[in-house]
N, C-alpha and C positions, 0 to 999 in steps of 0.2 A: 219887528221885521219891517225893513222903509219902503215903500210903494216901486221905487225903481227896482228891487230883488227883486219881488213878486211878479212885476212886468215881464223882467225878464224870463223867469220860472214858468211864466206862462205861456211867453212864445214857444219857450224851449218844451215845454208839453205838448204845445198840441202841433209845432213841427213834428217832433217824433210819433205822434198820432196819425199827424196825414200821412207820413211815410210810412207806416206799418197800413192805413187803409189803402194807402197807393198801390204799394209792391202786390197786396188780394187785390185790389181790380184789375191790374196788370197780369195774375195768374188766372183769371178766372171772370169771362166778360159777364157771365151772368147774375155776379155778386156787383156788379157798379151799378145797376140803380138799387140797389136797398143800402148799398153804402152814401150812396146821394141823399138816402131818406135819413141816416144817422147823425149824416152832416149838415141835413138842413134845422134850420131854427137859431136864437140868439145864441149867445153863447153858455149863459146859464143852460138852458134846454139840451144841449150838446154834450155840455158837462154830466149834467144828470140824467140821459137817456141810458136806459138798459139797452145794451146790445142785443138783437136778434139770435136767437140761437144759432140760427143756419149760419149767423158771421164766425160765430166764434167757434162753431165745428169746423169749417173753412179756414181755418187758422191753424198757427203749429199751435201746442199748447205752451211755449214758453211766447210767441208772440200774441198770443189770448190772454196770459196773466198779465205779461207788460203792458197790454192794452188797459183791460181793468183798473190796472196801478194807477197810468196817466188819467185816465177817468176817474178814478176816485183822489188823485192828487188835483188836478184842477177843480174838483168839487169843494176839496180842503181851502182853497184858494179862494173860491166864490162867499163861502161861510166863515173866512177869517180863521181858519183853524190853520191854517198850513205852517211848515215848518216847527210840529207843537212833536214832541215824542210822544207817541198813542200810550204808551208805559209809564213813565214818569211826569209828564207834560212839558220838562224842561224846553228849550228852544235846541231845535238841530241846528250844528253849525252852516254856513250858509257853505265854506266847503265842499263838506256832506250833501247837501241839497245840489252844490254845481254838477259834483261827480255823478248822484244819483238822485235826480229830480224828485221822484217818484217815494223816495225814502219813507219810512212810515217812523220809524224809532232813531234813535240818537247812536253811536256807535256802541256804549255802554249794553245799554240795554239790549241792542242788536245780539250782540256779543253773546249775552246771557241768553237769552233765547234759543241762541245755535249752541250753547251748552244743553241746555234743556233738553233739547229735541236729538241730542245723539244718544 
């Protein structure tokens, strides 16, 4: 995967990052300084901070999981793993990764998965 994807991959993470932390401090003044505190440090640190609990009760739970995702997808990114299919390790199309940043598996495998699981 060439450095300009991943750049990109990466704005686009943790834009959609700061705007799910944005829209909770905007609902809720008493969650922006521990949100201050999530977003402070480099970016490795950022990536790999556990979330607060209190943030993520303060959350819907589909925007809790999303959050996670972007956090453990730019961590993928920091340790050179990203874009790998957690299943088969093949490479996710770049596509795939545009449509769904956060992607963990390749369509294949996705696929199979939501077969499984009905």
């Amino acid at each position: 995967m060439d450095q300009a994807f991943l750049d990109e991959m990466k704005e686009n993470l943790k834009e959609q990052r700061a705007a799910i932390l944005s829209t909770l401090a905007n609902q809720n003044d008493d969650m922006k300084s521990l949100i201050k505190d999530v977003e402070s440090g480099d970016e490795a640190d950022v990536a790999a901070d556990v979330i607060d609990r209190t943030l993520l009760t303060a959350l819907g739970s589909q925007d809790s999981k999303r959050l996670q995702m972007i956090d453990n997808a730019l961590e993928r990114i920091y340790k050179g793993k990203y874009g790998l299919c957690i299943m088969c390790g093949k490479e996710i199309p770049q596509e795939r990764l545009r449509a769904l940043p956060y992607a963990l598996m390749c369509v294949s495998c996705q696929s199979a998965e939501e077969r499984r699981n009905r």
